[in-house]
C-alpha positions as CSV (number, residue, x, y, z in Angstrom):
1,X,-13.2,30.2,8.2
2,X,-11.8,29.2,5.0
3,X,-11.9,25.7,4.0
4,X,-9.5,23.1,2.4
5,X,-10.9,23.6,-1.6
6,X,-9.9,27.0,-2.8
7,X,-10.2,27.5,-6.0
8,X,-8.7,30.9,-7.4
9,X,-9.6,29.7,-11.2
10,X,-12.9,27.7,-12.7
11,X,-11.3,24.1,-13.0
12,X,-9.4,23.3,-15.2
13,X,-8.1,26.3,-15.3
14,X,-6.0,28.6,-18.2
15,X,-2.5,27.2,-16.9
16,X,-4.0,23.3,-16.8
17,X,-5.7,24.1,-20.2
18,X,-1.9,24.9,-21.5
19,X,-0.2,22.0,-20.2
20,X,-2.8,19.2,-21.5
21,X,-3.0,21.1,-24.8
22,X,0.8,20.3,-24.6
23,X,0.3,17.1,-23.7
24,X,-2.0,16.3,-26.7
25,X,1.1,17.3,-29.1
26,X,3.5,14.9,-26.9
27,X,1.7,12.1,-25.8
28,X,-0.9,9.5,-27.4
29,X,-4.5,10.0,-27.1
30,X,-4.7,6.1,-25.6
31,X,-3.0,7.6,-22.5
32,X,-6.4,8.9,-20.3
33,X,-6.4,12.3,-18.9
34,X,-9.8,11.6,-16.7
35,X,-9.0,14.6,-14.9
36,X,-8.1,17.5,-17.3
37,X,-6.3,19.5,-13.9
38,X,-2.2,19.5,-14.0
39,X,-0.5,19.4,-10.6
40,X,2.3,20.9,-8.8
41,X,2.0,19.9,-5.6
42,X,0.5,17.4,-3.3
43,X,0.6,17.2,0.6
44,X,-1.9,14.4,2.3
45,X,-5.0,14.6,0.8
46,X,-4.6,18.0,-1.0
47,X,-3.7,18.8,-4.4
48,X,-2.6,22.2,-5.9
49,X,-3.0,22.5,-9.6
50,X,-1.1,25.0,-12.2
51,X,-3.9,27.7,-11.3
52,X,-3.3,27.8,-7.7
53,X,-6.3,26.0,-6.7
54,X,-7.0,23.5,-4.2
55,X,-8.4,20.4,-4.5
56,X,-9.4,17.5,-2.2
57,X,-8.4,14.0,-3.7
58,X,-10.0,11.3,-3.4
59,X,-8.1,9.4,-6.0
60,X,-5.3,9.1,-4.2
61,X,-3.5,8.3,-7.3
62,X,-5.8,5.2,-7.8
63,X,-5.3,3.9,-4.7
64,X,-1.6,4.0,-4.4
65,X,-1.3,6.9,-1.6
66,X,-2.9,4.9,1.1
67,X,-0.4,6.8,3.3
68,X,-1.1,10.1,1.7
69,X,1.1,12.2,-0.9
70,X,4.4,13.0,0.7
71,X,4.0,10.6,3.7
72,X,7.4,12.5,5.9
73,X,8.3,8.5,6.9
74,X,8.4,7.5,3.2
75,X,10.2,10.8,2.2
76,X,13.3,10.2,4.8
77,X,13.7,6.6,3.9
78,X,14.1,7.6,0.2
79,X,16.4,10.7,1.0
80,X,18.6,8.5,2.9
81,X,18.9,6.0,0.2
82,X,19.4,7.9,-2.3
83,X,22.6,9.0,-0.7
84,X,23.8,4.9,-0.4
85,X,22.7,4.4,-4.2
86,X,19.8,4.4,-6.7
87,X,20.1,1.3,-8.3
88,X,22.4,-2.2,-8.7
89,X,20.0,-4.7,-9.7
90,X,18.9,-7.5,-7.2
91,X,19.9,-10.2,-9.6
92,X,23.1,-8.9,-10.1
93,X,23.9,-7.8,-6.0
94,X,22.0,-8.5,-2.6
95,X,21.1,-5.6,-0.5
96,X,19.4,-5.6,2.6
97,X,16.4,-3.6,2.2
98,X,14.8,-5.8,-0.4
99,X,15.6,-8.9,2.2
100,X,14.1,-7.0,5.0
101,X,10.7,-5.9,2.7
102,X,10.0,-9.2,1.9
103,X,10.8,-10.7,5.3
104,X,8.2,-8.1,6.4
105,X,5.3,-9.4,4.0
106,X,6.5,-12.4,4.1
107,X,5.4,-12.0,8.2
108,X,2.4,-10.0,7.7
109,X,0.3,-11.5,5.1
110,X,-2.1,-13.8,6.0
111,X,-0.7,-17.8,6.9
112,X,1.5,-18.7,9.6
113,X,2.9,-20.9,6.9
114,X,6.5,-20.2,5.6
115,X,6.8,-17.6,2.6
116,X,8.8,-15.9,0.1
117,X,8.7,-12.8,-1.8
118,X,9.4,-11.8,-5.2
119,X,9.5,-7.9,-6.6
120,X,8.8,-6.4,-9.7
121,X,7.7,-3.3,-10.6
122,X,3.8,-3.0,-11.7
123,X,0.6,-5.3,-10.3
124,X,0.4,-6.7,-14.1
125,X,4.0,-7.7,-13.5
126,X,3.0,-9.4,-10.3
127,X,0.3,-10.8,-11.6
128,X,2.4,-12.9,-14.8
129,X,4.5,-14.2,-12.2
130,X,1.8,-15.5,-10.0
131,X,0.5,-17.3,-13.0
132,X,3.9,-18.6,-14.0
133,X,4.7,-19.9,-10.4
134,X,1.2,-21.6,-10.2
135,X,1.8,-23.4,-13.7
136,X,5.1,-24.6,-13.0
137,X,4.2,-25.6,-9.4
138,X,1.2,-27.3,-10.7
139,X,2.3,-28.3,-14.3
140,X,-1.3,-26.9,-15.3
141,X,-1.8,-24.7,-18.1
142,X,-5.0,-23.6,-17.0
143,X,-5.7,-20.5,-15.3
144,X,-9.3,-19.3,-14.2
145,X,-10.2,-15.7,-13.5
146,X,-14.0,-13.8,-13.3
147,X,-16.3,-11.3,-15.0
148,X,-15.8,-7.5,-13.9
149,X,-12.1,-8.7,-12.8
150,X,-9.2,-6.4,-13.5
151,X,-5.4,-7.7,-13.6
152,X,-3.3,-5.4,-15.5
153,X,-2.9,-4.1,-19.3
154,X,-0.1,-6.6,-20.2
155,X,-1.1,-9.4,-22.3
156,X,-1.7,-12.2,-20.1
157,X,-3.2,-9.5,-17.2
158,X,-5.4,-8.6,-20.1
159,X,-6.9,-11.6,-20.7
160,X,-7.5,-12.0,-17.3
161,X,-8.9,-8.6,-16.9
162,X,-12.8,-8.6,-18.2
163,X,-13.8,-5.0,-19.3
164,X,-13.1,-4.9,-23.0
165,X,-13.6,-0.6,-23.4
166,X,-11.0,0.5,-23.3
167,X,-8.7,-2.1,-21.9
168,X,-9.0,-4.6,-24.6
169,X,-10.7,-3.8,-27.3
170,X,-8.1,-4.1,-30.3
171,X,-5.6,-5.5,-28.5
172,X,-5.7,-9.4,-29.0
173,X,-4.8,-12.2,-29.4
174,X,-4.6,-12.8,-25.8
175,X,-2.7,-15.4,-24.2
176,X,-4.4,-18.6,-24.0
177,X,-6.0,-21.2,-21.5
178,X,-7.8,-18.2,-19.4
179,X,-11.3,-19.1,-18.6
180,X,-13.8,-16.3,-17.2
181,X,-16.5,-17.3,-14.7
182,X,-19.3,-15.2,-13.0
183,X,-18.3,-13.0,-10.1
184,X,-20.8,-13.0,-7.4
185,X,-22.1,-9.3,-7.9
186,X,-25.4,-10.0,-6.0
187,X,-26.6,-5.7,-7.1
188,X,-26.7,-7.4,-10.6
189,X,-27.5,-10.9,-9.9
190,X,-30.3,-12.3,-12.3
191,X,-31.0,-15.5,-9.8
192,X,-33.9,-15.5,-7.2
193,X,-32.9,-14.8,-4.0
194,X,-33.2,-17.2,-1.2
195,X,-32.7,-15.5,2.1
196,X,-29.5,-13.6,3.2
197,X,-27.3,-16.2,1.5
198,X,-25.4,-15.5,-1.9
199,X,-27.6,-18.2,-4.7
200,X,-23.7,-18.9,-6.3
201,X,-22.0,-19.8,-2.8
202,X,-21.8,-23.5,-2.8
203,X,-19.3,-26.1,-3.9
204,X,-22.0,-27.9,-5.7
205,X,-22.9,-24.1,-7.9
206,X,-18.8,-23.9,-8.9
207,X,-19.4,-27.7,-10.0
208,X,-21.7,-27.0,-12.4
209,X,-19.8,-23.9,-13.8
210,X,-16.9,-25.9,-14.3
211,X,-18.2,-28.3,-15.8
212,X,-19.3,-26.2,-19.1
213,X,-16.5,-24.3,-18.6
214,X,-12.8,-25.7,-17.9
215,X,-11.8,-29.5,-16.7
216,X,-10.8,-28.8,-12.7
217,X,-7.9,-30.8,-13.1
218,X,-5.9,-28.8,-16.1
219,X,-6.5,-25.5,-13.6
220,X,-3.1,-24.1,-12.3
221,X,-4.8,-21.6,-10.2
222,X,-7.8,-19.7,-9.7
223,X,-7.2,-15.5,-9.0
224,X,-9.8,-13.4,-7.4
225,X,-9.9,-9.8,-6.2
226,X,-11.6,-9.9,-2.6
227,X,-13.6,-6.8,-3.9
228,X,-13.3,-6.0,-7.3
229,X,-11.3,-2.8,-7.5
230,X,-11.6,-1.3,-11.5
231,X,-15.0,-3.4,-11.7
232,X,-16.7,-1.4,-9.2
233,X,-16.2,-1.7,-5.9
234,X,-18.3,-5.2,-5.6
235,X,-17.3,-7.2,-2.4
236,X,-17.4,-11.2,-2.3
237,X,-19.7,-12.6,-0.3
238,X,-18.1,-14.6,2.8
239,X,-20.0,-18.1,2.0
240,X,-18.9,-17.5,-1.4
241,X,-15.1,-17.2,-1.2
242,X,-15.7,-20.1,1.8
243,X,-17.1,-22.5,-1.0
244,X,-14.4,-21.7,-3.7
245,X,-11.8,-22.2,-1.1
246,X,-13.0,-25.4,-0.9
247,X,-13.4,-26.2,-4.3
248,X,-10.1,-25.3,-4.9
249,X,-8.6,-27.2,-2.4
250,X,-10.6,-30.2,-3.6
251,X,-9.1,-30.4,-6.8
252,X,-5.5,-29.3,-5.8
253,X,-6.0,-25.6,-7.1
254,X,-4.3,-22.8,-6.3
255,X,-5.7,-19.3,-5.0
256,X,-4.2,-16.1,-6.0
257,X,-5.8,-13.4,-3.8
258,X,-4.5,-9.8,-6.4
259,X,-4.6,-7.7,-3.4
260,X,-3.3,-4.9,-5.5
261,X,-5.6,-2.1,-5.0
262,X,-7.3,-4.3,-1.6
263,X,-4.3,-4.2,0.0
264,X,-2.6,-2.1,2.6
265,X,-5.5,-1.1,5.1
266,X,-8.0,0.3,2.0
267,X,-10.3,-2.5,3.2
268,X,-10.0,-1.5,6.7
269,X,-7.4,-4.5,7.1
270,X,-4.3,-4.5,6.3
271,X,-5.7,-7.3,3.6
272,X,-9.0,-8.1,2.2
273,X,-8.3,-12.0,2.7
274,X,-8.5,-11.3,6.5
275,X,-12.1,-10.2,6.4
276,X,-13.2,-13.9,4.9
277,X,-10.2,-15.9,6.9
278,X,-8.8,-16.8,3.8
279,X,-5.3,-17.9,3.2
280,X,-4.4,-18.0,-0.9
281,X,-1.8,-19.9,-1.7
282,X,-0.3,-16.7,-3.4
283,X,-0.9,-13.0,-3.1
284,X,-0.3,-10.4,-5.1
285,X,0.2,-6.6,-3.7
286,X,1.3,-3.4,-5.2
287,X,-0.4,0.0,-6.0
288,X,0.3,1.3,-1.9
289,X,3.3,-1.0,-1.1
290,X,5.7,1.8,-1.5
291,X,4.1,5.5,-0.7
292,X,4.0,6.4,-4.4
293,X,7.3,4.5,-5.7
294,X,6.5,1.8,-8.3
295,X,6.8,-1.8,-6.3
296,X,4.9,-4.6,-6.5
297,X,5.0,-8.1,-4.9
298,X,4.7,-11.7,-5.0
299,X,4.1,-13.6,-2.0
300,X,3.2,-17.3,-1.2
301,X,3.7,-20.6,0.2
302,X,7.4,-21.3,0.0
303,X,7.3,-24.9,-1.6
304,X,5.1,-22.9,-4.2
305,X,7.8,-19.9,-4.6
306,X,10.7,-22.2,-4.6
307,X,9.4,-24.7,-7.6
308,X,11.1,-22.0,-10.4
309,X,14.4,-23.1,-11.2
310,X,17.2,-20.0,-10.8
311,X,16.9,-17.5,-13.5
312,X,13.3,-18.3,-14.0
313,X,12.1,-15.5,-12.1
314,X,13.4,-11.9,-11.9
315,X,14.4,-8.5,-13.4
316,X,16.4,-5.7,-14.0
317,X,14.3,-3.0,-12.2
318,X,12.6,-5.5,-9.9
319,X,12.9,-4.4,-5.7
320,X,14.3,-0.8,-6.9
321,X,16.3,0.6,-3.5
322,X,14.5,3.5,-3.1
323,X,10.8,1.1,-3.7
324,X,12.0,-1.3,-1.0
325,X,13.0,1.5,1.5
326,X,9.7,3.7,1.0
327,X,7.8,0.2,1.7
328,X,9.6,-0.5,4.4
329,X,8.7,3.1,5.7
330,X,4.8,2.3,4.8
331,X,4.6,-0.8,7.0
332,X,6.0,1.1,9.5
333,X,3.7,3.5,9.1
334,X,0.2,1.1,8.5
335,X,1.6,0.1,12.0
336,X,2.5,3.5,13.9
337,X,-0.9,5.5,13.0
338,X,-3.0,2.1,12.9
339,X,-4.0,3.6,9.2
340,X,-6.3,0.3,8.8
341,X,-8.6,1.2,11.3
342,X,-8.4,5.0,10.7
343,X,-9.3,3.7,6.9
344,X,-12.4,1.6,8.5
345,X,-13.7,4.6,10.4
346,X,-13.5,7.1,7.7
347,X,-15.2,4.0,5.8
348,X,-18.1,4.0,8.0
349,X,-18.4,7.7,8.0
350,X,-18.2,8.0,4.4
351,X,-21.0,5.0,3.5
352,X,-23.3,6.9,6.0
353,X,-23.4,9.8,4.0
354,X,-23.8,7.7,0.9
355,X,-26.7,6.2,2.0
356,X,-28.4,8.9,3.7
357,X,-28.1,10.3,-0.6
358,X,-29.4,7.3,-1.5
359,X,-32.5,8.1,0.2
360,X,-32.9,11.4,-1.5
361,X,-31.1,10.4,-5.1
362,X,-32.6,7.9,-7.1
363,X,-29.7,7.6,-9.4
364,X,-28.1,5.5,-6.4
365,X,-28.8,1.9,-6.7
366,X,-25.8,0.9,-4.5
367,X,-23.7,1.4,-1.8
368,X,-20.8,-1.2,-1.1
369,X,-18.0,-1.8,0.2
370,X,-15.4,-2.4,3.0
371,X,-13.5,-0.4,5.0
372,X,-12.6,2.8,2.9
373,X,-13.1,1.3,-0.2
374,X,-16.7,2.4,-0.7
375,X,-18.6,3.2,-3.8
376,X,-22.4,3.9,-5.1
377,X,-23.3,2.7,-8.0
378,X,-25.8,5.3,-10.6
379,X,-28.5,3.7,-12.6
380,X,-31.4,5.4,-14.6
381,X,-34.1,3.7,-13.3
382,X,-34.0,1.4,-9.9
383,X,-36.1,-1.4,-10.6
384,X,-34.2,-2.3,-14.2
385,X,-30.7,-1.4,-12.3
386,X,-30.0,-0.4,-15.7
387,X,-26.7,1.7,-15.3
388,X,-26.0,5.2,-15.8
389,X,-22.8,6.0,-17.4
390,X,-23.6,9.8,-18.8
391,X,-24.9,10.7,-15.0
392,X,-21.8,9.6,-13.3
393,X,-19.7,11.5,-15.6
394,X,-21.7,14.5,-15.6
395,X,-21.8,14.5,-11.1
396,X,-17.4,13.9,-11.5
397,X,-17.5,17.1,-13.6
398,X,-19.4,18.6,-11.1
399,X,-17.1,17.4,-8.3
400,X,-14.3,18.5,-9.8
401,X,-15.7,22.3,-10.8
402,X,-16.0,22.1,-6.9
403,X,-12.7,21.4,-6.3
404,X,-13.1,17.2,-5.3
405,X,-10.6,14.9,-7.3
406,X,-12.9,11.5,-8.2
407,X,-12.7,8.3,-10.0
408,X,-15.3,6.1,-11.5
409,X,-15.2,2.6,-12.1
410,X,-17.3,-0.4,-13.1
411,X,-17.9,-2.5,-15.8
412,X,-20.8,-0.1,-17.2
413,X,-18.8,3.1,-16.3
414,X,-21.4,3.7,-13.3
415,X,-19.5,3.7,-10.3
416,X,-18.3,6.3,-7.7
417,X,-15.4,4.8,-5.7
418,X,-13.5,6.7,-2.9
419,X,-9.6,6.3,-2.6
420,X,-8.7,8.9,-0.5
421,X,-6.2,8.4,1.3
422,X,-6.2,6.5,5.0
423,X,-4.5,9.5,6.8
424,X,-6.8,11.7,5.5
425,X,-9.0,13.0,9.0
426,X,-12.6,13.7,9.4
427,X,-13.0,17.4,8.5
428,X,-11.4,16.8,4.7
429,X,-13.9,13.9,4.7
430,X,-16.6,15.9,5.3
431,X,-15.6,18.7,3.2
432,X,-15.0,15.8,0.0
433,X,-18.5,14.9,0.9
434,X,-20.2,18.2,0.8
435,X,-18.5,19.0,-2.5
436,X,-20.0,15.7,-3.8
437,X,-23.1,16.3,-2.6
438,X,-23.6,19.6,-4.0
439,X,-22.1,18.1,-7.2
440,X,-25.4,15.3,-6.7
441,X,-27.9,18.2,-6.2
442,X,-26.4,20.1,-9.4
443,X,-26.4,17.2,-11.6
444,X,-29.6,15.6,-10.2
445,X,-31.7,18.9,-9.8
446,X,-33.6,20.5,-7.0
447,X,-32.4,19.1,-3.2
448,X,-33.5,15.4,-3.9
449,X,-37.1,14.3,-2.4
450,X,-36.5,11.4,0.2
451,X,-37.2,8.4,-1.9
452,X,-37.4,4.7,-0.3
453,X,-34.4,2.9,-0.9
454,X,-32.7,-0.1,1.0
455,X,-29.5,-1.9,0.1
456,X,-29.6,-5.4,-1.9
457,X,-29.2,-7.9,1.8
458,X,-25.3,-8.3,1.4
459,X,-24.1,-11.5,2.6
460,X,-20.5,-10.0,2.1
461,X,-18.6,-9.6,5.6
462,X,-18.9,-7.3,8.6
463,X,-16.5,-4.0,8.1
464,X,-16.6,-3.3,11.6
C-alpha cells in the first residue's frame, strides 16, 4: 500500500530548481528559502511541490496551520465574506466579525477578569502594541525581555528578540530601555543542580538579577514566551514562571505572555499560560489565529487596554474581514475536533519516538517540550552539550530528500522542532517519523547502537 510521501522527482526537483532560480533574480537574498521545494498545493498535512511530489509537513507554515492547510471551516467563512466585502478599515467602520473575534478571546484566554482586544496584522505588530499599552498604563519606560527570546523582526521586537544571526546582526540601533535576562534553559544551565527544582526559580534569584540589571520600579512590563518558540523549543519551568509572577506583582509589573507560536492548542492547551495557572496581564497571539490569514492580537486586562487615549492605537489593515472571519472559523474549530488534546496526544506519541532515538543517537542531547510542540536538540559530544549546527542541517536535508518538510530552531541552530499541524492523525505521524528516522540513520551512520541517555530532571509542567 502506497504511503502519504511520493516523490516522483529527487527533491528539490527540476521544476522547484526553476522557480527559486527565479526567485533569486526577483527577490533579495535576506529573504530565507530554508526549504529549496516550491509548492502548488496543500491539503492537511500534505504538500505537493512543482514536481508532483509529496511531502509530509511538519512546518506547518511555522506554526500558523494548527488547523491544517485548507481547514474546509476556515475556507467557507472566507468564501462567504468575500462576497459581503474584502476590506473597509476598522478605524474608519464597525463590523461585526472583528467585535465577535475579540469578544471570543476576550472569553477564552486565561482570567475571568474583564478584557479587550486589539488587531493588527503580524506578532511583531502585536508585540509594539503590548509594549506601548504597558508604558502608557504604567508610565515606565522600561521593558524586560530574556536570552533565546524571539519577538518579531521590527525594531522594537528586534531588540527584544535575542539571536543576533540572522535576525539582528546589522540592523541597529535598537530601540532603547530593553534589558535581557537569563531564560531558565535548565539543558544548558551552568548552576549545580539541587534536586528536581529549577536553581533560578525564586523571588530572591530575580532580586539579584535585577539588581545589576534594571531598577524594578522603571519596568513597564516584563514579556516571556511560556516555551521559547524560535529559541528552541525550551519550556519554563513551573516554580519559575510562579516566582516571576510574583516578583512582578511585587513591584507593580506587568506580564506579557507572547503566545504567538504557543498559542492555539500547539501546547496541548489552547494556551501555554494554562499549563503554569498563569494569568498575564496581557497576551499576545497570532501565527494560528486565523487558519493561514495574517491576524494577530492583543488582549488584556481592560483598565490596561483602555489607558490609550483614541487614535493611540490602531491601523489601516488591522482585523482584515476575511482574518476575523477565518479566526472565528478556527475557534470554532479548536472547539469542535477538541484539536488541543488531539495536539497533546500526537505530542506524546511523537516525544516517544524521540526518545526511544535518543537511546540509539548520541547526537540527541534533548527532548522537550509540551503538547505538540516538541523538539530534540543535536550536540557533538553529550557531556560538553556543545551544539551541533552542521548535523542538524545535514539530518533536515536528509528529511526532506525523503519527502518530510522540517524546521530547525535554537539559538545555536541545533534544534529539531515539530509544527505539524493538530489535525494531522496518527498514521502521517508515523510516516513523518519514519522518514526522520531514516534521515537520523543516513546522517548518523549504521542503525545507532543503544547508548544510555536520560533527560536533564525537568521541573517544567506535566503535558498530560
Amino acid at each position: 500500500m502506497a504511503g502519504i510521501i511520493q516523490l516522483q522527482t529527487e527533491v528539490p526537483g527540476p521544476r522547484s530548481r526553476a522557480l527559486l532560480a527565479r526567485r533569486a533574480r526577483a527577490v533579495p537574498r535576506g529573504v530565507p528559502a530554508v526549504t529549496p521545494i516550491s509548492v502548488v498545493h496543500a491539503e492537511g498535512a500534505v504538500l505537493t511541490d512543482a514536481d508532483g511530489n509529496r511531502l509530509i509537513d511538519f512546518a506547518g507554515g511555522i506554526g500558523v496551520v494548527n488547523t491544517g492547510h485548507r481547514h474546509p471551516a476556515v475556507l467557507e467563512a472566507v468564501r462567504a465574506q468575500l462576497d459581503r466585502f474584502a476590506h473597509l478599515g476598522f478605524p474608519v467602520t464597525t463590523y461585526e466579525s472583528y467585535i465577535e473575534l475579540a469578544e471570543r478571546l476576550n472569553r477564552v484566554t486565561p482570567g475571568a477578569h474583564e478584557k479587550r482586544t486589539l488587531f493588527v496584522n503580524s506578532g511583531a505588530e502585536a508585540v509594539e502594541n503590548a509594549v506601548k499599552v504597558a508604558r502608557y498604563f504604567t508610565g515606565r519606560p522600561a521593558v524586560v525581555c530574556f536570552e533565546h527570546g524571539f519577538h518579531g523582526r521590527t525594531n522594537l521586537a528586534l531588540a527584544l528578540t535575542s539571536k543576533v544571526m540572522p535576525y539582528k546582526a546589522g540592523f541597529g540601533p535598537f530601540a532603547p530601555e530593553v534589558y535581557r535576562i537569563p531564560y531558565p534553559y535548565c539543558y544548558r544551565c551552568t548552576n549545580d543542580r539541587t534536586g528536581e527544582r529549577c536553581c533560578m526559580g525564586t523571588t530572591g534569584q530575580l532580586e539579584r538579577i535585577f539588581a545589576t540589571t534594571v531598577d524594578p520600579g522603571s519596568v513597564a512590563a516584563i514579556i516571556i514566551e511560556l516555551e521559547l518558540g524560535e529559541g528552541g523549543f525550551v519550556p519554563a519551568p513551573a516554580e519559575y514562571v510562579e516566582a516571576l509572577a510574583a516578583f512582578a506583582k511585587a513591584h507593580g509589573i506587568l506580564v506579557i505572555a507572547d503566545e504567538i507560536q504557543t498559542g492555539f492548542g500547539r501546547t496541548g492547551k489552547l494556551f501555554a499560560c494554562e499549563h503554569y495557572g498563569l494569568v498575564p496581564d496581557l497576551i499576545t497571539t497570532a501565527k494560528s489565529l486565523a487558519g493561514g490569514l495574517p491576524l494577530a492580537a492583543l488582549t488584556g486586562r481592560a483598565d490596561v487596554m483602555e489607558a490609550p487615549h483614541p487614535g493611540g492605537l490602531g491601523g489601516t489593515y488591522g482585523g482584515n474581514p476575511l482574518a476575523c472571519v477565518a479566526g472565528l472559523a478556527v475557534l470554532d474549530a479548536m472547539e469542535a475536533e477538541s484539536l488541543p488534546a488531539k495536539g497533546r496526544r500526537s505530542g506524546h506519541r511523537i516525544r516517544a519516538r524521540f526518545q526511544e532515538w535518543a537511546e540509539r543517537f548520541t547526537c540527541i542531547g534533548d527532548v522537550r517540550g509540551l503538547g505538540a510542540m516538541v523538539a530534540m536538540e543535536l550536540v557533538a559530544d553529550r557531556r560538553t552539550r556543545t551544539p551541533d549546527k552542521a548535523i542538524t542541517a545535514r539530518v533536515l536535508a536528509a528529511a526532506l530528500g525523503r519527502g518530510l518538510v522540517l524546521l530547525s530552531a535554537g539559538t545555536f541552530g541545533n534544534v529539531i522542532r515539530v509544527l505539524a499541524p493538530l489535525t494531522a492523525d496518527d498514521e502521517l505521524i508515523d510516516e513523518g517519523l519514519g522518514a526522520l528516522e531514516a534521515a537520523l540513520v543516513a546522517t548518523v551512520g549504521g542503525d545507532g547502537a543503544p547508548t544510555p541517555w536520560s533527560p536533564i530532571p525537568g521541573p517544567a509542567p506535566s503535558t498530560n
